[in-house]
NUDREN-953637 format. One record per residue (C-alpha): residue number from 1; residue in one letter; x, y, z. Coordinates in nm, 3 decimals. Each point is the difference from the previous one (the first is absolute). Layout:
+-----+------+---------+---------+---------+
|  nr | rest |       x |       y |       z |
+-----+------+---------+---------+---------+
| NUM |    a |       X |       Y |       Z |
...
+-----+------+---------+---------+---------+
END
This chain:
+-----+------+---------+---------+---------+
|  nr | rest |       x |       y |       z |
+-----+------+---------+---------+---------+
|   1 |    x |  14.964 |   2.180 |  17.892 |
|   2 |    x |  -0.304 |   0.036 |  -0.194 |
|   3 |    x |  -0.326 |   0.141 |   0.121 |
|   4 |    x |  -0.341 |  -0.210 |  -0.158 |
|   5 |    x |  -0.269 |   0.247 |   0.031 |
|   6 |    x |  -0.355 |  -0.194 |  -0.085 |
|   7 |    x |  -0.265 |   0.223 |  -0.081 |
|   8 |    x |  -0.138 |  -0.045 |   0.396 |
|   9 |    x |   0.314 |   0.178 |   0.121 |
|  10 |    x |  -0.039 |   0.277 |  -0.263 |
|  11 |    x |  -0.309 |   0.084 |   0.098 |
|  12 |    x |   0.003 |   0.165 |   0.321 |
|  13 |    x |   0.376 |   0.214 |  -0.152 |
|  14 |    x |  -0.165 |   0.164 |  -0.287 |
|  15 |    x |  -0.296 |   0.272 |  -0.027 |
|  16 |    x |  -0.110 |   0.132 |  -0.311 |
|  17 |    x |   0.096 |   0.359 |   0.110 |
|  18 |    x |   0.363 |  -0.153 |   0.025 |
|  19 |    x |   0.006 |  -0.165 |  -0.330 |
|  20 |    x |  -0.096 |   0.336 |  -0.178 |
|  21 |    x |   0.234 |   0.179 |   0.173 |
|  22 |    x |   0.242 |  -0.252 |  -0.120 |
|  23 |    x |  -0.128 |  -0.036 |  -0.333 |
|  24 |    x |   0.018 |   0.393 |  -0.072 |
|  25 |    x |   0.356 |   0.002 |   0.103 |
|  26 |    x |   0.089 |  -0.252 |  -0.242 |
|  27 |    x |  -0.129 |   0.146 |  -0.297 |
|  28 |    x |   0.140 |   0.314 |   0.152 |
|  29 |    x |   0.363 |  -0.160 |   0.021 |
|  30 |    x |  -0.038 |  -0.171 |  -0.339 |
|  31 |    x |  -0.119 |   0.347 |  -0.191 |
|  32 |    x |   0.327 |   0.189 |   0.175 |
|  33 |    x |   0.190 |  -0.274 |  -0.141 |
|  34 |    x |   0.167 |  -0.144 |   0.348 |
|  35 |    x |  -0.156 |  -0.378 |  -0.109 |
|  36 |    x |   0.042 |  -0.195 |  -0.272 |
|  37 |    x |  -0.293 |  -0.081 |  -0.240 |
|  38 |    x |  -0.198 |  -0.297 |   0.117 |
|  39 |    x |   0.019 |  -0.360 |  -0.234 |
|  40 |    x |  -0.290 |  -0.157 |  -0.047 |
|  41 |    x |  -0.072 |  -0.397 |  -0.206 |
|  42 |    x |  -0.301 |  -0.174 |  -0.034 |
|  43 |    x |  -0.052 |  -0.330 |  -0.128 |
|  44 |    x |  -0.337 |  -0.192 |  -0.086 |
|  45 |    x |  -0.138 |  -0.358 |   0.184 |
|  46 |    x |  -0.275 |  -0.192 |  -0.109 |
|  47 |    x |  -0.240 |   0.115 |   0.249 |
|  48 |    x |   0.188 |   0.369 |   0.083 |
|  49 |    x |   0.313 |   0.210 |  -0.045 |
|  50 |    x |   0.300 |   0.033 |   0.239 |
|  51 |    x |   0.148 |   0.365 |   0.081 |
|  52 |    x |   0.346 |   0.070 |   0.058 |
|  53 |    x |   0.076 |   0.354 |   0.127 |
|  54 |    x |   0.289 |   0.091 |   0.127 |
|  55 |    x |   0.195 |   0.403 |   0.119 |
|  56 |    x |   0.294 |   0.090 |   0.213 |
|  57 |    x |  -0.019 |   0.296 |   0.251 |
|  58 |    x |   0.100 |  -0.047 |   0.368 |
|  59 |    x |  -0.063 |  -0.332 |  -0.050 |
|  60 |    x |  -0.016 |  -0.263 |  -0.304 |
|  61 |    x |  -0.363 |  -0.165 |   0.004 |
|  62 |    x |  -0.086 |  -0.261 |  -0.335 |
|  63 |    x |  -0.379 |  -0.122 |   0.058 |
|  64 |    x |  -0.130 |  -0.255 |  -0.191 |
|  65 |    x |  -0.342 |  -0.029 |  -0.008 |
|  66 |    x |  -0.267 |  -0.260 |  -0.148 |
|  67 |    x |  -0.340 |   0.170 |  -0.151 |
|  68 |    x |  -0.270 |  -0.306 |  -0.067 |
|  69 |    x |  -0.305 |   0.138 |  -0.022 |
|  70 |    x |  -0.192 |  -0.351 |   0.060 |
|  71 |    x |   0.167 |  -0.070 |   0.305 |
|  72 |    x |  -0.305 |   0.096 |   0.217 |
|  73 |    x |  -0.280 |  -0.215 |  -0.179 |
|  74 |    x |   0.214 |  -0.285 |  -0.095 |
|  75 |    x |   0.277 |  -0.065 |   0.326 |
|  76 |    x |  -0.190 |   0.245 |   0.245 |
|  77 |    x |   0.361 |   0.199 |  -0.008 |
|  78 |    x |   0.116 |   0.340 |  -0.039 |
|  79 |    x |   0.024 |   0.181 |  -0.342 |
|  80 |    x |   0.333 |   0.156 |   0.056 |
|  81 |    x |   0.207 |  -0.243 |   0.190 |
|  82 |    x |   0.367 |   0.119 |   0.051 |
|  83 |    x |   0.322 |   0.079 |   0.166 |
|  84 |    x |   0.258 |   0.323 |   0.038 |
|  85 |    x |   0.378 |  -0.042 |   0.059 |
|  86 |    x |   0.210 |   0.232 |   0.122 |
|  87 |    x |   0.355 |   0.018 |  -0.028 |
|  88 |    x |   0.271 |   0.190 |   0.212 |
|  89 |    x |   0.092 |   0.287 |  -0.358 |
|  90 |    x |   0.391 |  -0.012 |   0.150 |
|  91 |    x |   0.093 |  -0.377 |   0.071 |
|  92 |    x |  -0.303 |  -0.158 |  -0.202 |
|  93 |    x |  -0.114 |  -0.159 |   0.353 |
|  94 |    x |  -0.358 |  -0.142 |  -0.027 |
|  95 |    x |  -0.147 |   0.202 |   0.292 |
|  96 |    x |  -0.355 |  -0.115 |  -0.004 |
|  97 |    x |  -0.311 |  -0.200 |  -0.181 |
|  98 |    x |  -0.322 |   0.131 |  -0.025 |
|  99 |    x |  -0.341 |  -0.071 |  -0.107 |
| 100 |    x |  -0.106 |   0.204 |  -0.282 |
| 101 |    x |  -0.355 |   0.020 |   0.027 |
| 102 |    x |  -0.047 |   0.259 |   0.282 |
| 103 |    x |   0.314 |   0.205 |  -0.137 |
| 104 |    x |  -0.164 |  -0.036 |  -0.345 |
| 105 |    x |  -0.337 |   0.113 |   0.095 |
| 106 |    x |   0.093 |   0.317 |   0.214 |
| 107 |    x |   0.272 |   0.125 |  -0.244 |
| 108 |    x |  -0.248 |  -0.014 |  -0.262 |
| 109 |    x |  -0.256 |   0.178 |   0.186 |
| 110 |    x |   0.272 |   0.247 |   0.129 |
| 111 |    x |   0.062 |   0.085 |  -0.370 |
| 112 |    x |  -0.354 |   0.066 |  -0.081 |
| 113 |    x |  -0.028 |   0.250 |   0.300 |
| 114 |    x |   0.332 |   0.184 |  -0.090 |
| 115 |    x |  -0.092 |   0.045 |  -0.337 |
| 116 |    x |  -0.350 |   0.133 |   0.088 |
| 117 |    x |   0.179 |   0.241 |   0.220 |
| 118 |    x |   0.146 |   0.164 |  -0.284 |
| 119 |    x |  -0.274 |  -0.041 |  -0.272 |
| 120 |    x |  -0.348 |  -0.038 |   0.142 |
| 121 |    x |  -0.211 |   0.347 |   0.090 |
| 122 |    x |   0.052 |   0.113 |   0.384 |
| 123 |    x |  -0.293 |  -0.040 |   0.067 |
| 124 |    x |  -0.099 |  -0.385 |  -0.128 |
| 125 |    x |  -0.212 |  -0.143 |   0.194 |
| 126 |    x |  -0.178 |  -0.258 |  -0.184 |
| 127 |    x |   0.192 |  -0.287 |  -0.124 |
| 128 |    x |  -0.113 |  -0.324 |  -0.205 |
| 129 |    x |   0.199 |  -0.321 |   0.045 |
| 130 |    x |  -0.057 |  -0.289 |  -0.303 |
| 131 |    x |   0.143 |  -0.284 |   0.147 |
| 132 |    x |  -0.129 |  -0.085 |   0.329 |
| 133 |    x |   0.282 |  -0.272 |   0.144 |
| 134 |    x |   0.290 |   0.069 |   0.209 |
| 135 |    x |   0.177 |   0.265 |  -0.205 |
| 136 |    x |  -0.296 |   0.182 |  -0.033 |
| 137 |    x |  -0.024 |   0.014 |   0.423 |
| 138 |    x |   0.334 |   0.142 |  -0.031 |
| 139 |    x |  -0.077 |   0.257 |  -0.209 |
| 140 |    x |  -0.244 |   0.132 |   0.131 |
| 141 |    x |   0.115 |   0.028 |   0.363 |
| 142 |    x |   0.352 |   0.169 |  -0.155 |
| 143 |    x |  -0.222 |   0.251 |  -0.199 |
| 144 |    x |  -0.161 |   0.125 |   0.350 |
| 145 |    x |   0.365 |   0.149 |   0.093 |
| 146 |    x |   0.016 |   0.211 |  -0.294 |
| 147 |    x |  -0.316 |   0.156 |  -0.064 |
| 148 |    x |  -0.336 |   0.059 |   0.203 |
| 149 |    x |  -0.159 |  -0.298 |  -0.119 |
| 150 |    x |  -0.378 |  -0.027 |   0.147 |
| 151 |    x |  -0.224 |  -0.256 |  -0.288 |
| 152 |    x |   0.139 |  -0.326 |  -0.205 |
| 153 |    x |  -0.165 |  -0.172 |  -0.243 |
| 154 |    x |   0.105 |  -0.357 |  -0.044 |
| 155 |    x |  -0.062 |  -0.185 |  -0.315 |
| 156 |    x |   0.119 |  -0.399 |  -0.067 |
| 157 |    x |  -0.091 |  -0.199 |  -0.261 |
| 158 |    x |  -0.081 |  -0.235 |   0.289 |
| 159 |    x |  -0.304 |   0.177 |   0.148 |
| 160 |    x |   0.040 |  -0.211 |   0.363 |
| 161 |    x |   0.362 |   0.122 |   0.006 |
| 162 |    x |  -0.077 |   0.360 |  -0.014 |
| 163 |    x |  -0.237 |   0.008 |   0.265 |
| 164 |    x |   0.210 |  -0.176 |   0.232 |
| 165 |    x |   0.236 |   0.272 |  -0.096 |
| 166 |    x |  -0.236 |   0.253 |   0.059 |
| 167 |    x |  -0.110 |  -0.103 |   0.394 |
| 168 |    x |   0.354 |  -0.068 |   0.050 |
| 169 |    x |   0.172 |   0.339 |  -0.069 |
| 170 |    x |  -0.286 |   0.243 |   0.106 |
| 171 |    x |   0.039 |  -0.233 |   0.337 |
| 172 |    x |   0.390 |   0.077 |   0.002 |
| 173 |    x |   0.016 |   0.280 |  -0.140 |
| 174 |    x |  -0.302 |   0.219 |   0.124 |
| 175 |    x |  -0.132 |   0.128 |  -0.333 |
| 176 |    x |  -0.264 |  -0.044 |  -0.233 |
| 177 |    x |   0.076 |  -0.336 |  -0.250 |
| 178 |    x |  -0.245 |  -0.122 |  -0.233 |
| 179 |    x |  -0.006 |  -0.285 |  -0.250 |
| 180 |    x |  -0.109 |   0.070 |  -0.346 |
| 181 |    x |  -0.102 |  -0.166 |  -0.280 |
| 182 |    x |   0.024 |   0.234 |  -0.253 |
| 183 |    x |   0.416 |   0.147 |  -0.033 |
| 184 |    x |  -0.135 |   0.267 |  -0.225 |
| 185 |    x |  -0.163 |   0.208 |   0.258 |
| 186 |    x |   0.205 |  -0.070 |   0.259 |
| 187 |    x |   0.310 |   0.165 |  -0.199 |
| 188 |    x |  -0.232 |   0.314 |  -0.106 |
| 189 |    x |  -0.001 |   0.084 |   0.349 |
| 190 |    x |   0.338 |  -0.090 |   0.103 |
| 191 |    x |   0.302 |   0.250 |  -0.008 |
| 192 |    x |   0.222 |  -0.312 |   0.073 |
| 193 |    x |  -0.038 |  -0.350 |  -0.159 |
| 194 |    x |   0.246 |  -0.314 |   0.103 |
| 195 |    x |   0.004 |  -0.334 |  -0.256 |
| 196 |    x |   0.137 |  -0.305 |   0.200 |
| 197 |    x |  -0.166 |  -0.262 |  -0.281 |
| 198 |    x |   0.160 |  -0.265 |  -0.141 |
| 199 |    x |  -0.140 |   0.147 |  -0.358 |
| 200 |    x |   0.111 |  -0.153 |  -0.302 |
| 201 |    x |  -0.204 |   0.265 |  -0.197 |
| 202 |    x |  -0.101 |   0.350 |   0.095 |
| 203 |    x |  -0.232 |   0.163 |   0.270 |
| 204 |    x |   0.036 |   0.297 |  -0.075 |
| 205 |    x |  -0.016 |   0.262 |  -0.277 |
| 206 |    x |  -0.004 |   0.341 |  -0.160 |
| 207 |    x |  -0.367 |   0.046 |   0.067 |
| 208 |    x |   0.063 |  -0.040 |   0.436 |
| 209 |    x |   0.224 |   0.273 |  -0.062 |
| 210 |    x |  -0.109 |   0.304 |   0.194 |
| 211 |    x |   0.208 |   0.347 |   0.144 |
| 212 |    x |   0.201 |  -0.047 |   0.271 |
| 213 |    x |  -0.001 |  -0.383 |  -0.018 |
| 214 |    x |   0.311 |  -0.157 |   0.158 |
| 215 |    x |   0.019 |  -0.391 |  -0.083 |
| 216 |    x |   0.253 |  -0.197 |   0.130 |
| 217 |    x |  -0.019 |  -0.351 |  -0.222 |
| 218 |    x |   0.214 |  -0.249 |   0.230 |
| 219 |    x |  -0.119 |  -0.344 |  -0.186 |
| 220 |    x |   0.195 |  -0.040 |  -0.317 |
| 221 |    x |   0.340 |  -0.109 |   0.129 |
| 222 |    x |   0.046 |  -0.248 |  -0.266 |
| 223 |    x |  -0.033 |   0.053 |  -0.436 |
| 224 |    x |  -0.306 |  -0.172 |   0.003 |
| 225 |    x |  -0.199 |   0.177 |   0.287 |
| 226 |    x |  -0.204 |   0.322 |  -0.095 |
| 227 |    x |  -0.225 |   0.230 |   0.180 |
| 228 |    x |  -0.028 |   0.368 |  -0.196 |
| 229 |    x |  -0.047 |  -0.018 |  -0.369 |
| 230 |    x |   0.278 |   0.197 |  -0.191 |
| 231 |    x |  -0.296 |   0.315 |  -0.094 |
| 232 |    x |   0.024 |   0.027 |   0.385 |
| 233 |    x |   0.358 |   0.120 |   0.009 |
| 234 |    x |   0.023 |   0.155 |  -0.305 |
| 235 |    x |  -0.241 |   0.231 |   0.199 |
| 236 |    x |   0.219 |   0.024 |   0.343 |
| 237 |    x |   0.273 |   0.101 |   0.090 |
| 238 |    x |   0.161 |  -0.352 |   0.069 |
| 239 |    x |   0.264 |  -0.050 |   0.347 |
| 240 |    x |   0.169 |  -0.280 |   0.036 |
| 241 |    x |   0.242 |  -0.206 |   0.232 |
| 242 |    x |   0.258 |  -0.085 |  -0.208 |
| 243 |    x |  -0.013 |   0.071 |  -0.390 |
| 244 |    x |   0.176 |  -0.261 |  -0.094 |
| 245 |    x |  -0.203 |  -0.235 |   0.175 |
| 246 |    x |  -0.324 |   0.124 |  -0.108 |
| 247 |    x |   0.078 |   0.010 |  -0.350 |
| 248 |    x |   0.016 |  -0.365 |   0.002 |
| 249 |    x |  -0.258 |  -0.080 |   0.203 |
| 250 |    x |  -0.215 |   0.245 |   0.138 |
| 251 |    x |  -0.273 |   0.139 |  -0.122 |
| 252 |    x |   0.198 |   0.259 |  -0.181 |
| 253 |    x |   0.105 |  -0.299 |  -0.189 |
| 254 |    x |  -0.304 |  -0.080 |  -0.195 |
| 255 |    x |  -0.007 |   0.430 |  -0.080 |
| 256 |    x |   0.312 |  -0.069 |  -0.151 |
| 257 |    x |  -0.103 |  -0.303 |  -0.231 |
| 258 |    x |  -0.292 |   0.167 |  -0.089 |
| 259 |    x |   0.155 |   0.308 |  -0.141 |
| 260 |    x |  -0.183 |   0.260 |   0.223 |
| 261 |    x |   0.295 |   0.129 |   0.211 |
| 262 |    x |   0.407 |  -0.008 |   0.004 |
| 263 |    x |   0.245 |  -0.025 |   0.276 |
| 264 |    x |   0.090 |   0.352 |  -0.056 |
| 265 |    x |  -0.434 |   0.104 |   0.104 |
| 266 |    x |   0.021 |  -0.166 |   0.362 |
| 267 |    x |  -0.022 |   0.287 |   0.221 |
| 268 |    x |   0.303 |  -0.141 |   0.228 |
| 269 |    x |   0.122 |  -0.255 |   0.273 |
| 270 |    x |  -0.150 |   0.019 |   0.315 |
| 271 |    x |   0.351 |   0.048 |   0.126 |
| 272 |    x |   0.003 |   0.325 |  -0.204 |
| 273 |    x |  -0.323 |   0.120 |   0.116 |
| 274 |    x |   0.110 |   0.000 |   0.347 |
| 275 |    x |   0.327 |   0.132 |  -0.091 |
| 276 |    x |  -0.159 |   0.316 |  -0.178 |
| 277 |    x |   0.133 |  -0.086 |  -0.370 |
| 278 |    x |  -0.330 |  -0.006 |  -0.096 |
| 279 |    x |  -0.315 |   0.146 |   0.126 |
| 280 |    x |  -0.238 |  -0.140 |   0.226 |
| 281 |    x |  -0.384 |   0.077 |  -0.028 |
| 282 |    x |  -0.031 |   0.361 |  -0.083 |
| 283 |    x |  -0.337 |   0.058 |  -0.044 |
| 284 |    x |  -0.296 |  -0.181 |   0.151 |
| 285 |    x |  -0.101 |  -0.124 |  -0.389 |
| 286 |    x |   0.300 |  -0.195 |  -0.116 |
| 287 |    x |  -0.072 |  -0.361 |   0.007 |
| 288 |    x |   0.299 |  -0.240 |   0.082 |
| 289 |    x |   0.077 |  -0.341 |  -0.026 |
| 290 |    x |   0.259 |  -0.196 |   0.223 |
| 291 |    x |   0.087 |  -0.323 |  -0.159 |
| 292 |    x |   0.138 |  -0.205 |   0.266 |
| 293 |    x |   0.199 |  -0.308 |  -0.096 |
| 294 |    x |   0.147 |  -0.059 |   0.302 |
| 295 |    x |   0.398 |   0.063 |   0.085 |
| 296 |    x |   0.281 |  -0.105 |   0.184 |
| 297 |    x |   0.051 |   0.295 |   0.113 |
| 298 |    x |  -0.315 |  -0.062 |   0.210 |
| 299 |    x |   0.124 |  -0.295 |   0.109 |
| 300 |    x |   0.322 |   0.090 |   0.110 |
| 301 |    x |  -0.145 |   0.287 |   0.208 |
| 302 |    x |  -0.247 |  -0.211 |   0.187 |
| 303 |    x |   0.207 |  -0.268 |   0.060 |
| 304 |    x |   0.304 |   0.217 |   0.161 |
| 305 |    x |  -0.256 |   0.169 |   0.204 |
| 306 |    x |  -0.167 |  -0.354 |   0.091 |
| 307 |    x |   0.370 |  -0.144 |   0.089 |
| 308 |    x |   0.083 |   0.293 |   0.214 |
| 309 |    x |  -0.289 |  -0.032 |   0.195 |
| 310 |    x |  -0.007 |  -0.330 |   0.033 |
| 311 |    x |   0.332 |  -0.001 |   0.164 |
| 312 |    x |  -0.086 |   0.280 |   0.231 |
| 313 |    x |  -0.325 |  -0.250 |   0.136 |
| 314 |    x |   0.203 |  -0.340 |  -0.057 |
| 315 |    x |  -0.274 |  -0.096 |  -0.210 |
| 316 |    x |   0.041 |  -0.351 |  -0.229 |
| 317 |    x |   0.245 |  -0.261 |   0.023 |
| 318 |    x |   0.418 |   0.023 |  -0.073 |
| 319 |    x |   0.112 |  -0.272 |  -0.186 |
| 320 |    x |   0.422 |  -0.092 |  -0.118 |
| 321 |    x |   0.055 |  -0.094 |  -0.379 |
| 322 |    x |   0.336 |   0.001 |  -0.015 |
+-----+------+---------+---------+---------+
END
């Protein structure tokens, strides 16, 4: 049997605190070398760009997701529309089916937070989030289990969309959000700064650079998506998920078309920052970058947890292929 899990019936089984914990043990597993490195293909639609990620730990999970930015204005539906299989590692079974988007969002967010446990100052407590949608919810609320977070600026090219943002999350999360106009100030007095855009072209450069910054650039999970100009990491010490991945199409990418930085100057994997084969913030100067393409290795961890639980609460529906 097969267990359909819609995004209704992963609600209520995942927590952010949960999907960090999960999401730090993956990259934990994957830099001690007990899981395979994750696959990842992307291919380009007219109006948007399908994912396909895919890692094997406990459990195989492939998720393909679709990434249309238009979808909201034009067909009033999601941007990221998707779905995660999962697949029994020792018979191939197809254990279970399930949406993407919730999985996507939290794994993402987890991600952020695990990398800002390592790299951003102890004692960050102002954050800026560009990008003021769904992912940028996320983000925030995963950043508050990490570090004493107590002000957030939030900036949006869509001016509306920020201040929704901004009475939403000081409502949920009981701190002090503000929309701003003006990204510029906002980052001069953040010690933490999240990009969720859609950016074709940068937001950020050398000149928002300050000590101690710890940006975590989440946007640019396709070649033609940018968010930090190469100057910016050629100043930084530069983290990211998977090299690999990020060379193609993260922002490290552009860096690497420009000229400004090699493979050999990234600072590490995340998965070797938790593992200790590189250092983690030293001193409360260093600025670091996390650029965070996105990985199955996410993926995979969420969605075990999410199947586990789900079969502990009998949540979704069991269906028979075969």
């Amino acid at each position: 049997m097969t267990l359909i899990l819609t995004a209704r019936d992963l609600t209520p089984v995942l927590t952010p605190q949960d999907c960090l914990s999960s999401v730090e043990q993956a990259f934990r597993s994957y830099g001690e070398g007990h899981s395979a490195a994750p696959k990842s293909l992307g291919l380009h639609a007219a109006a948007g760009t399908f994912h396909v990620k895919a890692a094997i730990s406990d459990i195989f999970a492939a998720k393909i997701n679709a990434n249309f930015p238009e979808n909201p204005r034009r067909h009033a539906l999601p941007t990221i529309q998707g779905v995660i299989v999962v697949m029994d590692p020792d018979r191939g079974t197809p254990l279970a089916i399930l949406d993407s988007a919730l999985v996507t969002t939290l794994r993402t967010a987890a991600a952020t937070a695990v990398a800002a446990k390592y790299l951003a100052r102890d004692d960050a407590s102002t954050v800026t989030v560009a990008g003021c949608g769904t992912q940028g919810r996320a983000s925030l609320e995963a950043l508050l289990l990490v570090r004493p977070i107590r002000e957030a600026y939030a900036y949006d090219l869509d001016g509306t969309a920020a201040e929704r943002f901004a009475i939403e999350m000081r409502e949920s999360l009981g701190i002090d959000v503000r929309a701003v106009t003006a990204l510029d100030d906002a980052v001069r007095e953040s010690a933490i700064v999240v990009t969720c855009t859609t950016a074709h072209a940068a937001i950020l450069d050398a000149r928002h650079l300050h000590p101690g910054l710890f940006i975590a650039a989440v946007g640019a999970d396709n070649p033609q998506k940018q968010e930090l100009t190469p100057a910016l990491l050629r100043e930084s010490r530069v983290v990211v998920d998977i090299l690999e991945q990020a060379a193609t199409m993260g922002d490290l990418h552009h860096a690497l078309e420009a000229g400004v930085l090699t493979r050999d100057d990234v600072h590490g994997e995340l998965a070797d920052v938790i593992c200790g084969r590189v250092p983690s913030r030293r001193h409360d100067d260093e600025i670091f970058v996390f650029d965070s393409t996105g990985t199955a290795l996410q993926d995979v961890a969420v969605s075990s947890f999410a199947y586990a639980r789900a079969l502990e609460c009998g949540a979704g529906v069991e269906v028979a292929f075969a």
